[in-house]
LOFIPA-63421 format. One record per residue: x, y, z of N, C-alpha, C in turn. Coordinates in steps of 0.1 Angstrom, whole numbers, plus 2048, in hexadecimal, padded with zeros to 3 digits. Atoms other than C-alpha are relative to their C-alpha. Layout:
# residues N
{pt {X; Y; Z}; {X; Y; Z}; {X; Y; Z}}
...
***
This chain:
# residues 264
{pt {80E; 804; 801}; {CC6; 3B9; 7F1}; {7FD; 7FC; 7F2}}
{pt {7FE; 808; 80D}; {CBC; 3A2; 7D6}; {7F2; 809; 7F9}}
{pt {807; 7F8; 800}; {CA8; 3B6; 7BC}; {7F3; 7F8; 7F8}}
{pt {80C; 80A; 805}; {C85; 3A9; 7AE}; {800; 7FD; 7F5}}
{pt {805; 807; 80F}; {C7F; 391; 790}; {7F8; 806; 7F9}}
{pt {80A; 7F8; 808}; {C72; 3A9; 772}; {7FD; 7F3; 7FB}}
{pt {808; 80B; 80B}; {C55; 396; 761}; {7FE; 802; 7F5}}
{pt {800; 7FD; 810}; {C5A; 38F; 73E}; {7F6; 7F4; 7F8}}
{pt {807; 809; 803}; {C42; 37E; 727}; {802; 801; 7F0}}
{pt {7FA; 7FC; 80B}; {C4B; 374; 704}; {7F1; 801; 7F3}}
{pt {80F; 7FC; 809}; {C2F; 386; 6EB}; {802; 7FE; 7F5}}
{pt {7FE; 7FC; 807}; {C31; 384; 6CD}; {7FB; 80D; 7F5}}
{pt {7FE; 7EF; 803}; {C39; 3A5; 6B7}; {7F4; 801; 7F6}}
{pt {808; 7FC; 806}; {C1D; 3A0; 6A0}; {7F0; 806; 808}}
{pt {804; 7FD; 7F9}; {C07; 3A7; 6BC}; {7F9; 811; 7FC}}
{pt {803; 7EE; 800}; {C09; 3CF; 6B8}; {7FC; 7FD; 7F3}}
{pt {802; 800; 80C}; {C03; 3CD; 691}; {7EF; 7FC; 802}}
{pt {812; 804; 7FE}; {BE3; 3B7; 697}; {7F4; 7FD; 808}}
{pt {80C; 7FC; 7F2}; {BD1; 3C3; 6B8}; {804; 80E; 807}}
{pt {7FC; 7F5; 7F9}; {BE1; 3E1; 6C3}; {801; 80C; 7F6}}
{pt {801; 7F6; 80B}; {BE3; 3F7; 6A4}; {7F3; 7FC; 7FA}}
{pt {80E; 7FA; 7FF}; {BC0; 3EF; 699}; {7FB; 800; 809}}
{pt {80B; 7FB; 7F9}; {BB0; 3F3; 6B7}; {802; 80E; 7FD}}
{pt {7F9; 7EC; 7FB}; {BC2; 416; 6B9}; {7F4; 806; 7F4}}
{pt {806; 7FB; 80C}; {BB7; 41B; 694}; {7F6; 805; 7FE}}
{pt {80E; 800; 7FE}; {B95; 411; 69A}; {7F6; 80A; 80B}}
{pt {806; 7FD; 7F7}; {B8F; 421; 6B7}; {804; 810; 7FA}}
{pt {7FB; 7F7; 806}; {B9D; 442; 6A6}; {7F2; 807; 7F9}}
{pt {807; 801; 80B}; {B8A; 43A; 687}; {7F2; 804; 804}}
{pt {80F; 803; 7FB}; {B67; 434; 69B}; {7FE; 80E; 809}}
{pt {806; 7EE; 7FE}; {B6E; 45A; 6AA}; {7FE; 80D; 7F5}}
{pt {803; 7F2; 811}; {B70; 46F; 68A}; {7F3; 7F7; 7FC}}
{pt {80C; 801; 803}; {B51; 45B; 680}; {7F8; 808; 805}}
{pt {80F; 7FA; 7F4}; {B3E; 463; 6A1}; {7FF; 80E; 7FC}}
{pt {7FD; 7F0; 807}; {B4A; 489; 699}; {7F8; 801; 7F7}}
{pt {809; 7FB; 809}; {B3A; 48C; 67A}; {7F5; 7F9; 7FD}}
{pt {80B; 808; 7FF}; {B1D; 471; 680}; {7F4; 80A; 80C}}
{pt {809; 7F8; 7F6}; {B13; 48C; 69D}; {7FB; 80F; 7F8}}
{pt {802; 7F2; 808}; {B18; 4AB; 685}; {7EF; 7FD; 7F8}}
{pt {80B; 801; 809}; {B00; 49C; 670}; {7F2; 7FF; 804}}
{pt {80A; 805; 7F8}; {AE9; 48F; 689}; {7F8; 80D; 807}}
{pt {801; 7F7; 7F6}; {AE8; 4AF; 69D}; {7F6; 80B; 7F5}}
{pt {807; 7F8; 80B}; {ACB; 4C6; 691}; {804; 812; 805}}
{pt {7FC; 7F5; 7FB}; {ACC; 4EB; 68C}; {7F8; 809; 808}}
{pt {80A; 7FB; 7F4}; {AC1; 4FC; 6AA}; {7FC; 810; 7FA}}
{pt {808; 7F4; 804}; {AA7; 518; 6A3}; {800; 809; 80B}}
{pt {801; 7F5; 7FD}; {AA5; 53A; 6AA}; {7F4; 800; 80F}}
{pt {80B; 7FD; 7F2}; {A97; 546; 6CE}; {7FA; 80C; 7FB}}
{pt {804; 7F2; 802}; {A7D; 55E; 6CB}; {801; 80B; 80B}}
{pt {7FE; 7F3; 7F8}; {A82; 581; 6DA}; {7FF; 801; 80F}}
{pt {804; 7FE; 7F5}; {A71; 57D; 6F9}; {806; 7F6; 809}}
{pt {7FB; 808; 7F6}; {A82; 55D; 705}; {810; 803; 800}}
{pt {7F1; 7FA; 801}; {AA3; 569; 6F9}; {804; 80C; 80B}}
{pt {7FA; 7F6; 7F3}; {AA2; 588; 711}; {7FF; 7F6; 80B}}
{pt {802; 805; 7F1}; {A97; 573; 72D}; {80E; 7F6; 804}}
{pt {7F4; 802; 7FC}; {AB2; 55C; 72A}; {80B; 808; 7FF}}
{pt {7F1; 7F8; 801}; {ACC; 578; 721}; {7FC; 80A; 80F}}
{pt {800; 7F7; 7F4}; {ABE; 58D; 740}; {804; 7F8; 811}}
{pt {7FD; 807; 7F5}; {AC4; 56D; 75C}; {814; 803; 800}}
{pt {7EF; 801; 7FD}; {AE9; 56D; 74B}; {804; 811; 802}}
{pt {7F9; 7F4; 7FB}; {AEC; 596; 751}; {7FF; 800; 811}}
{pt {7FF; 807; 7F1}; {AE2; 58A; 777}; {80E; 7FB; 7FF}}
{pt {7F7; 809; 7FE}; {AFC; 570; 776}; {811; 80A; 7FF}}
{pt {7F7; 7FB; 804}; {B16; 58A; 769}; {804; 809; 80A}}
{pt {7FE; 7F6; 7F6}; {B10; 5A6; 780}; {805; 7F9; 80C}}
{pt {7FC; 801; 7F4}; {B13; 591; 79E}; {80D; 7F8; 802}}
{pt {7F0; 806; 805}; {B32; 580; 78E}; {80C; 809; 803}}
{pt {7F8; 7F5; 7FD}; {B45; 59E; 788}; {7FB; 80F; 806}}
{pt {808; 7F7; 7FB}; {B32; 5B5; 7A0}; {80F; 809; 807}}
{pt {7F5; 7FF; 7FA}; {B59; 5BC; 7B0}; {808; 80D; 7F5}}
{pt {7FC; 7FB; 80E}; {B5E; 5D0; 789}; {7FB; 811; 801}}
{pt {803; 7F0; 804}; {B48; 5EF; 78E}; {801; 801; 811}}
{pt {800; 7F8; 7F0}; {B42; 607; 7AC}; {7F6; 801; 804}}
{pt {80D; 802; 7FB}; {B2A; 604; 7C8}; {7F3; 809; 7FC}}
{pt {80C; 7FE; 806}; {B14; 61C; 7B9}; {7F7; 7FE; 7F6}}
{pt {805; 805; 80C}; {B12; 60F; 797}; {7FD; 7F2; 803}}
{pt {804; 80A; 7FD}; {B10; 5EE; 7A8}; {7F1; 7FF; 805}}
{pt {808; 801; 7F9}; {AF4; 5F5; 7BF}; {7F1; 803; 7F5}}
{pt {80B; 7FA; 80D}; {ADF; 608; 79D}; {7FC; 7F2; 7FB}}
{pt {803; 80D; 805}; {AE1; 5E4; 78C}; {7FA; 7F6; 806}}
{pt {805; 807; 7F8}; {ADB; 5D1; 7A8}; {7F1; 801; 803}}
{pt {810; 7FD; 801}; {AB9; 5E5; 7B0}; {7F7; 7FA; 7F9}}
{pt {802; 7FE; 80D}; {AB1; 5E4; 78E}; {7FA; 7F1; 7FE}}
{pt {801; 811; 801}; {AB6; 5BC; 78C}; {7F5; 7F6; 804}}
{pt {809; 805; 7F0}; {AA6; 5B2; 7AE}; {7F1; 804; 7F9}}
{pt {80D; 800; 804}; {A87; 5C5; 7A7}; {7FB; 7F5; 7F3}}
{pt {809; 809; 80F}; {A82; 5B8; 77E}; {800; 7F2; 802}}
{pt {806; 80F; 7FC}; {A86; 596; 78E}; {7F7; 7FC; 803}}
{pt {80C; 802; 7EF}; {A6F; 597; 7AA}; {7F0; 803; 7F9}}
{pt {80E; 7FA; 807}; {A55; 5A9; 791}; {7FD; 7F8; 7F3}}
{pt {802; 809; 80B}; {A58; 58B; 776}; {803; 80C; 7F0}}
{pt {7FF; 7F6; 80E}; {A64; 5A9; 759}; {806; 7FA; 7F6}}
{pt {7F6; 800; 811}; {A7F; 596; 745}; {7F4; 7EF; 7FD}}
{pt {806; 80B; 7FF}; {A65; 578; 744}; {7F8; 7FB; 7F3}}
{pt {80C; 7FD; 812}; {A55; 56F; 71E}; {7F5; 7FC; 807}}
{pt {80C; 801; 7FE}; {A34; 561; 72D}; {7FB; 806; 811}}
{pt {808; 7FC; 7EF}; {A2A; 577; 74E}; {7F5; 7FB; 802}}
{pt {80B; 806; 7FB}; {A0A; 567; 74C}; {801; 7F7; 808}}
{pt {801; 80D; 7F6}; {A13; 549; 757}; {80A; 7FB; 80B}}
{pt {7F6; 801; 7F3}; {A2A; 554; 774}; {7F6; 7FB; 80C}}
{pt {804; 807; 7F9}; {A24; 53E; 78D}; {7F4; 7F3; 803}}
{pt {806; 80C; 801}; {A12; 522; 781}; {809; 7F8; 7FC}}
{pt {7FB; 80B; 802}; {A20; 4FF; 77C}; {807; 7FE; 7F4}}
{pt {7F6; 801; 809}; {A40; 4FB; 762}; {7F6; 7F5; 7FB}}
{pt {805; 80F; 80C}; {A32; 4E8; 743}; {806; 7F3; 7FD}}
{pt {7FA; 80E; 803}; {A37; 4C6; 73C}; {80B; 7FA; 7F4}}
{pt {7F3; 7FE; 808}; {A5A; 4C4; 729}; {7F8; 7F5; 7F4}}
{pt {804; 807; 80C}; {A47; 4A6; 713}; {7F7; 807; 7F6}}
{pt {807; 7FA; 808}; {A30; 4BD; 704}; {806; 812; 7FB}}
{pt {7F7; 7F4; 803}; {A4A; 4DA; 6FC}; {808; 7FC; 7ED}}
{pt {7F7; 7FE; 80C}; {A59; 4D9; 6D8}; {80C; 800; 800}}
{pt {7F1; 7FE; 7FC}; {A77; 4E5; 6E0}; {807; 7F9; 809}}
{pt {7F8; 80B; 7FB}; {A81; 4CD; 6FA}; {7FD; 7F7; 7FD}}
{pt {802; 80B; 806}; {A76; 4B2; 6E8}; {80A; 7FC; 7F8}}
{pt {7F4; 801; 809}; {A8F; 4BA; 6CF}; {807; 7FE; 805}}
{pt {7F3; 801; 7F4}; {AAA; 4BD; 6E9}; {802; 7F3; 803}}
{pt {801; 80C; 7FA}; {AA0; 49B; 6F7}; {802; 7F6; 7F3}}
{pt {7FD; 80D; 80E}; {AA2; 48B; 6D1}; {811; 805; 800}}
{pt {7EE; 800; 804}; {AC4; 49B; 6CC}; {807; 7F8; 80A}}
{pt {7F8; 80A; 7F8}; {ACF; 48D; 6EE}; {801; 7EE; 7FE}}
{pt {801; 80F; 7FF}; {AC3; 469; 6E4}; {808; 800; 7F0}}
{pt {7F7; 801; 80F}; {AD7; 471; 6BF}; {80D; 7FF; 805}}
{pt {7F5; 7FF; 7FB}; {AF4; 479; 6D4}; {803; 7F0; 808}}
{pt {7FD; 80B; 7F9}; {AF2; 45C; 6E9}; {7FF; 7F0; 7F4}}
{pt {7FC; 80E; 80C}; {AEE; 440; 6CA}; {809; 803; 7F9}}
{pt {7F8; 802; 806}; {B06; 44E; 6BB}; {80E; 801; 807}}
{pt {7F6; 805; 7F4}; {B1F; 447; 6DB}; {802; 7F2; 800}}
{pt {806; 80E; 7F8}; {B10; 428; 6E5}; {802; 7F5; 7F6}}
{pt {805; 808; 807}; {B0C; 415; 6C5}; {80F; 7FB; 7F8}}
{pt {7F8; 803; 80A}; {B30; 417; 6B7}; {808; 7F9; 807}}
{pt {7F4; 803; 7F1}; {B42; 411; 6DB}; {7F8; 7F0; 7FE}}
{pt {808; 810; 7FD}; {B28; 3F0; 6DC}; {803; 7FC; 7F7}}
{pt {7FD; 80B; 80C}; {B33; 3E4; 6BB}; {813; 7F6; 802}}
{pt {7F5; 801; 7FA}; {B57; 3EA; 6C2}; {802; 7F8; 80A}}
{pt {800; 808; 7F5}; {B55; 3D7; 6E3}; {7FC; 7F4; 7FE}}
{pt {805; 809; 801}; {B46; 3BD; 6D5}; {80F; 7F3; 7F6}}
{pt {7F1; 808; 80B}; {B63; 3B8; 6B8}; {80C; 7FE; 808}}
{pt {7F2; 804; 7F6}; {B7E; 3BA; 6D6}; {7FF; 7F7; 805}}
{pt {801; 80E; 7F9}; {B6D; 3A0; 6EB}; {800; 7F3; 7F5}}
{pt {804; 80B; 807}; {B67; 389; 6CB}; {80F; 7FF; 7FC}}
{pt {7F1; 804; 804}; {B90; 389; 6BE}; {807; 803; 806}}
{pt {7F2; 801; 7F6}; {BA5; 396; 6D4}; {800; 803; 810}}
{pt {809; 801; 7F0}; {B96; 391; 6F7}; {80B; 7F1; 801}}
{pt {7F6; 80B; 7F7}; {BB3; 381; 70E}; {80D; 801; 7FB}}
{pt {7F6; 802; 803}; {BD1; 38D; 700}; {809; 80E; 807}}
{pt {7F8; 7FA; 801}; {BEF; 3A0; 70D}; {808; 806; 7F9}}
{pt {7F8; 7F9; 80B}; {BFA; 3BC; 6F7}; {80E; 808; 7FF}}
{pt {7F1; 7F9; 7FE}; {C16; 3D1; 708}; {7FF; 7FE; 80A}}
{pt {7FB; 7FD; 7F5}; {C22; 3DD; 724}; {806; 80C; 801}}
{pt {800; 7F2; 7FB}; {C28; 400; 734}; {80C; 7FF; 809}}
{pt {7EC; 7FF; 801}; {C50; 40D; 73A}; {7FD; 805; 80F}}
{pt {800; 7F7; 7F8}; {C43; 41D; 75C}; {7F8; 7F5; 808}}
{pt {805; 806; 7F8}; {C39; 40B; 77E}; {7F4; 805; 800}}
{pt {811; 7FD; 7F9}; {C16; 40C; 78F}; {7FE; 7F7; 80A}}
{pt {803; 807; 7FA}; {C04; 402; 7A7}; {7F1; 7F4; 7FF}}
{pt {809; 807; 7FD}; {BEE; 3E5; 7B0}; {7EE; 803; 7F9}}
{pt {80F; 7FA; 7FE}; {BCE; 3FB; 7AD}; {7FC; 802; 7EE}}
{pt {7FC; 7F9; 80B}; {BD8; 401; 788}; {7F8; 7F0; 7F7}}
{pt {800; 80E; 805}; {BD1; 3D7; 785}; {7F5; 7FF; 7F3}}
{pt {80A; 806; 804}; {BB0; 3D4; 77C}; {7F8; 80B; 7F5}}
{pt {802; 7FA; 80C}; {BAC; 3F0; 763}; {80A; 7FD; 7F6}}
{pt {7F4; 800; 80E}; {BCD; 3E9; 74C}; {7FD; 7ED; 801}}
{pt {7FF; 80F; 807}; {BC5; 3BF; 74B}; {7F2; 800; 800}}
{pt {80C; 809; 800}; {BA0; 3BA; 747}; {7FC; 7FB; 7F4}}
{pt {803; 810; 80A}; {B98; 395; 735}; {80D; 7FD; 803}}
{pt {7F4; 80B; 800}; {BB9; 38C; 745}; {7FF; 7FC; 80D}}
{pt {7FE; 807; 7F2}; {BB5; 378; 766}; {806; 7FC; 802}}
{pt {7F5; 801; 7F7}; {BD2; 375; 771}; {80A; 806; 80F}}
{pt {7FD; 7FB; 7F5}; {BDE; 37C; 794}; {80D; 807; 804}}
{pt {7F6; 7FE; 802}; {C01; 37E; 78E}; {80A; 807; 7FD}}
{pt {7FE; 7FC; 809}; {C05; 390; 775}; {805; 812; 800}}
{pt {7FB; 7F1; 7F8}; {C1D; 3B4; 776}; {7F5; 809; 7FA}}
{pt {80C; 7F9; 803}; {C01; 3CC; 776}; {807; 80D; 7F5}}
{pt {7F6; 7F8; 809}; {C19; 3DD; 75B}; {7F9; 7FF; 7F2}}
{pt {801; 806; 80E}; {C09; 3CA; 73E}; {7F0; 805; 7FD}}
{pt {808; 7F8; 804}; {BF1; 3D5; 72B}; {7F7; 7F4; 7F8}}
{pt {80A; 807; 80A}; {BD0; 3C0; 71C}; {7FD; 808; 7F7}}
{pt {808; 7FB; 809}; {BBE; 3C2; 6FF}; {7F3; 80B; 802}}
{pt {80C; 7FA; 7FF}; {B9F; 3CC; 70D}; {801; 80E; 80A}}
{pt {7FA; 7F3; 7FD}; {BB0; 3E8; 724}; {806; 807; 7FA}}
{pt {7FA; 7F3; 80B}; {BBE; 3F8; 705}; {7F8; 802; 7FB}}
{pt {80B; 7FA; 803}; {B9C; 3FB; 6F8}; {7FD; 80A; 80B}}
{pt {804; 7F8; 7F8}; {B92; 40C; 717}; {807; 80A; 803}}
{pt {7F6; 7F8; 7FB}; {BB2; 422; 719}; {801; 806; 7F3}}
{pt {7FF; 7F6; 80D}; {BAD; 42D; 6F3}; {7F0; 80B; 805}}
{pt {80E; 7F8; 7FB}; {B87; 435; 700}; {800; 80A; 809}}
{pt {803; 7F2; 7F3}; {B8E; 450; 719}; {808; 808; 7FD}}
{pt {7F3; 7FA; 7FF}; {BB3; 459; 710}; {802; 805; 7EE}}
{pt {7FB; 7FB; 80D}; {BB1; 462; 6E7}; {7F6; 813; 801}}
{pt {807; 7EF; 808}; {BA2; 487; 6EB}; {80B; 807; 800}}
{pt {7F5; 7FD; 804}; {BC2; 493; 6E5}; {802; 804; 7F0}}
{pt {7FF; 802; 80A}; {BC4; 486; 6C5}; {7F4; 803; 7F5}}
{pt {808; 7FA; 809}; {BA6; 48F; 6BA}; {7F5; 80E; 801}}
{pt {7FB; 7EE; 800}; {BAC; 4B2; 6C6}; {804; 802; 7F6}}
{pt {7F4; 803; 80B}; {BC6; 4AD; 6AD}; {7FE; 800; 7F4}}
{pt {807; 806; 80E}; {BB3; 49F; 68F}; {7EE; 80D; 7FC}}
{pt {80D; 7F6; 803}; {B8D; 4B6; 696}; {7FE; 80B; 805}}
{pt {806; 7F4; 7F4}; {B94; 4D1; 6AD}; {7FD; 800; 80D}}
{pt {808; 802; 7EE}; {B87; 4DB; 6CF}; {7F5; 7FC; 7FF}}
{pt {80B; 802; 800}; {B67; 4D9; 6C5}; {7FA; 7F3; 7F7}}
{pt {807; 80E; 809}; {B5F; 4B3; 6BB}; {7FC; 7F7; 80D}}
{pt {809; 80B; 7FD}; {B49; 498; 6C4}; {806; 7F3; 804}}
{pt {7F9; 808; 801}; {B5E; 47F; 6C3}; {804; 7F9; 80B}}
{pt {7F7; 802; 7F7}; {B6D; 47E; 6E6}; {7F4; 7FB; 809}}
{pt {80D; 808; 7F7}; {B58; 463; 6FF}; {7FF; 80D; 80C}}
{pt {7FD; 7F4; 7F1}; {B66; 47A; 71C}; {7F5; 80E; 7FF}}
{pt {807; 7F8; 800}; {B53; 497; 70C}; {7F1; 800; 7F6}}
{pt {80F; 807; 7FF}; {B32; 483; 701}; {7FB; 801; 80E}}
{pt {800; 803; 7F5}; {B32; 47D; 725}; {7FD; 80D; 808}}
{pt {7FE; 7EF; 7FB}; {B35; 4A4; 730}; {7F2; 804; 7FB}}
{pt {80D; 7FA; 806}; {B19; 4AC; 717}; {7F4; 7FA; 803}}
{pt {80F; 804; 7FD}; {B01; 494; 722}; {7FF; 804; 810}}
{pt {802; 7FB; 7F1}; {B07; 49F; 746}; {7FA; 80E; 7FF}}
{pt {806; 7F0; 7FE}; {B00; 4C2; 73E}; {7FA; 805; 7F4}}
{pt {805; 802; 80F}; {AEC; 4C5; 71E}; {800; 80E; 7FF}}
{pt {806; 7F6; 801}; {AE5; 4E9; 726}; {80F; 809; 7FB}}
{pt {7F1; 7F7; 801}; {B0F; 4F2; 720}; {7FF; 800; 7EC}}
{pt {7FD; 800; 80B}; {B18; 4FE; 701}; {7F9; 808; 7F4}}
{pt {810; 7FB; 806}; {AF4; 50A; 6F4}; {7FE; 80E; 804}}
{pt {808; 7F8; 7FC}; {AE1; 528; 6F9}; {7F4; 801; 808}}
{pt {808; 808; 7F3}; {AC7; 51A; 70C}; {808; 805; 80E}}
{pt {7FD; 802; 7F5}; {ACA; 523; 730}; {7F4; 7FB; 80D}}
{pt {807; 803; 7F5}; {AAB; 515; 73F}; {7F9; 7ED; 7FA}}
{pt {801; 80F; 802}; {AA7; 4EE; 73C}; {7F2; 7FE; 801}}
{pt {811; 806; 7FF}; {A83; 4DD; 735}; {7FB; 7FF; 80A}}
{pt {806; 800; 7F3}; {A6A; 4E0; 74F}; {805; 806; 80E}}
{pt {7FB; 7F7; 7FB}; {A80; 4FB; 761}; {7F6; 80B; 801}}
{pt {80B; 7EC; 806}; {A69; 51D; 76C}; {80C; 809; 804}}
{pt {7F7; 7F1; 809}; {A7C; 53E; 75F}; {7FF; 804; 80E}}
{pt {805; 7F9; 7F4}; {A6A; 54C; 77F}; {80C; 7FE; 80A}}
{pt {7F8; 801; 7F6}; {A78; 53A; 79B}; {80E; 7FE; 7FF}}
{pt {7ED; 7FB; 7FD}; {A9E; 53D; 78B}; {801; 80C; 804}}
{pt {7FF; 7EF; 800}; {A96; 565; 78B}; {803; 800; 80C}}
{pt {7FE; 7FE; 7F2}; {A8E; 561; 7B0}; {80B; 7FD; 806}}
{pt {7F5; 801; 7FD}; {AA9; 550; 7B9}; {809; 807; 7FA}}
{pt {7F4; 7FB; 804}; {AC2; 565; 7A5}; {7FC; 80C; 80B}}
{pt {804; 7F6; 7FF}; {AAE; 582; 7B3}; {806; 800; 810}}
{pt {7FD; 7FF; 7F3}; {AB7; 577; 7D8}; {80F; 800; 800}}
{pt {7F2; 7FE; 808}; {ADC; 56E; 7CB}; {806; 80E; 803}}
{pt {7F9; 7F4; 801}; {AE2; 592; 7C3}; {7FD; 809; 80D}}
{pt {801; 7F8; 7F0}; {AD1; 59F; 7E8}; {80C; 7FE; 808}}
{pt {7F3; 7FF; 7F5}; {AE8; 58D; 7FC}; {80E; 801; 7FB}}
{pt {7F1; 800; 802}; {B0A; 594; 7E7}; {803; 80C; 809}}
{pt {7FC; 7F3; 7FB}; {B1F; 5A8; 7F9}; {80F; 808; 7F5}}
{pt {7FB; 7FD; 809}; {B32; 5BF; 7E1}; {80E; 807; 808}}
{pt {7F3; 7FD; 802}; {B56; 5C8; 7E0}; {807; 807; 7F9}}
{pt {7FC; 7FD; 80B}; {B63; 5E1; 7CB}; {811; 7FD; 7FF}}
{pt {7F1; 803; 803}; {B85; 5D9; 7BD}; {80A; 808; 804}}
{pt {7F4; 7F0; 800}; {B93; 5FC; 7BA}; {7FD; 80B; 807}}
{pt {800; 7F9; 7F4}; {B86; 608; 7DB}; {80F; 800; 80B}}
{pt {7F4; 7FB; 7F9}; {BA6; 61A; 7ED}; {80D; 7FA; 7F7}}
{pt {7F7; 804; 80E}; {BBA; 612; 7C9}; {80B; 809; 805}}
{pt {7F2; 7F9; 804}; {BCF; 634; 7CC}; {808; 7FB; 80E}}
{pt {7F7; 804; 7F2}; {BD9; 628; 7F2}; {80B; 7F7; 7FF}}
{pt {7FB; 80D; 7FF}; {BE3; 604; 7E9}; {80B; 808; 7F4}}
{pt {7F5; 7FE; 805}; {BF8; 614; 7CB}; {80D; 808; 804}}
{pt {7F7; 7F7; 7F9}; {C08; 62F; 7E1}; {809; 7F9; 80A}}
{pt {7FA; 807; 7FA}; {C12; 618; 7F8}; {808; 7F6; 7FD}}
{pt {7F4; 80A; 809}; {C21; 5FD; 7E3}; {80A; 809; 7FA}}
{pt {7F8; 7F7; 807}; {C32; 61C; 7D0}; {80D; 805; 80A}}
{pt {7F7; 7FB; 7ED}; {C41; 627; 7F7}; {806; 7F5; 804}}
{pt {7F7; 80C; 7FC}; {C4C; 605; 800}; {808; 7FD; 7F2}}
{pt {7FA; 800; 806}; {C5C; 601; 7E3}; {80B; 80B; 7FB}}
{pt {7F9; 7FA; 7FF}; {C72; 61E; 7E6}; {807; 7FB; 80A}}
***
């Protein structure tokens, strides 16, 4: 069986020198900026006062008990539980009981998520604005050029992300454009700048992307703008009714007696 014509195309080698090692560079370069373009941008978040601080620390002792409710024993579970259910139900861990049950305030006229909402729009120009420059300098010089090619098959499906600005039909979906190595430095360098700033940097589009999805990760904050404290209690408060509890190390000495006996 006759075996298939590899497709060869002759590049030349200065190619990598002056489209493929600066993009890399650049694209490198333009994440340790964002990194410390965000440090600087990012303001310092102020102190919660007392009363909102229990309230959000008392939803996360909810969240914990019914997490690892499997940890203690049903009667120390069931004491907590009580305990919980009720101070929910009765608005206790709540900083303003006055205004349990009237209509969540309008997040525009809040301070504090105002601020929130400016940092998210700091965070986002400072994504948006360097990737749009960048894109602009790849489509203006080296938009339409084949730079490598990749030592490992693929399929079809693989086409139209690894050539785009190359219309060609033909063409072994092996090779690699210009404007697909931009987009394959864009999602694929948090490795490297793991490497260069840590776990904890800005830098990485992948985890811009993460933080604007969940703005509330990371923070201390656990109740998002225009959220009521109330109706999470309630629901947590039903949460912990219907768990059904499990203790771990109910009929412990049996299970070790019997593994101890079968293993004789």
């Amino acid at each position: 069986m006759a075996q298939p014509m590899e497709q060869s195309i002759h590049r030349d080698p200065a190619l990598f020198y002056w489209i493929l090692f600066p993009i890399t560079v650049v694209m490198i370069l333009t994440g340790v900026l964002r990194h410390y373009a965000t440090v600087l941008l990012a303001s310092t978040p102020k102190k919660l006062e007392l009363p909102a601080l229990r309230e959000q620390r008392s939803l996360l002792r909810g969240i914990n008990l019914r997490n690892n409710a499997h940890s203690i024993s049903p009667a120390a579970f069931a004491t907590r539980k009580n305990y919980m259910i009720t101070a929910y139900k009765d608005g206790a861990f709540l900083k303003d009981p006055g205004n349990r049950g009237k209509a969540a305030p309008n997040p525009m006229t809040d301070p504090a998520a105002m601020e929130g909402m400016m940092g998210m729009m700091k965070g986002n120009m400072a994504m948006m604005v360097p990737q749009t420059l960048i894109m602009s300098w790849i489509n203006a010089f080296f938009a339409g050029f084949v730079i490598m090619k990749l030592p490992f098959p693929l399929t079809l499906r693989f086409k139209s992300m690894l050539q785009s600005g190359v219309m060609t039909r033909d063409l072994d979906v092996r090779w690699v454009s210009s404007l697909s190595w931009y987009f394959l430095n864009l999602f694929g360098l948090q490795s490297v700048f793991i490497f260069i700033l840590g776990n904890e940097n800005a830098a990485s589009q992948t985890a811009q992307q993460m933080s604007q999805m969940s703005p509330g990760a990371g923070s201390t904050a656990m109740f998002q703008p225009g959220q009521d404290p109330d109706k999470i209690f309630q629901s947590e408060a039903e949460n912990l009714e219907v768990l059904e509890h499990e203790y771990i190390l109910l009929g412990v000495e049996e299970r070790v007696l019997n593994s101890i006996a079968s293993m004789g």
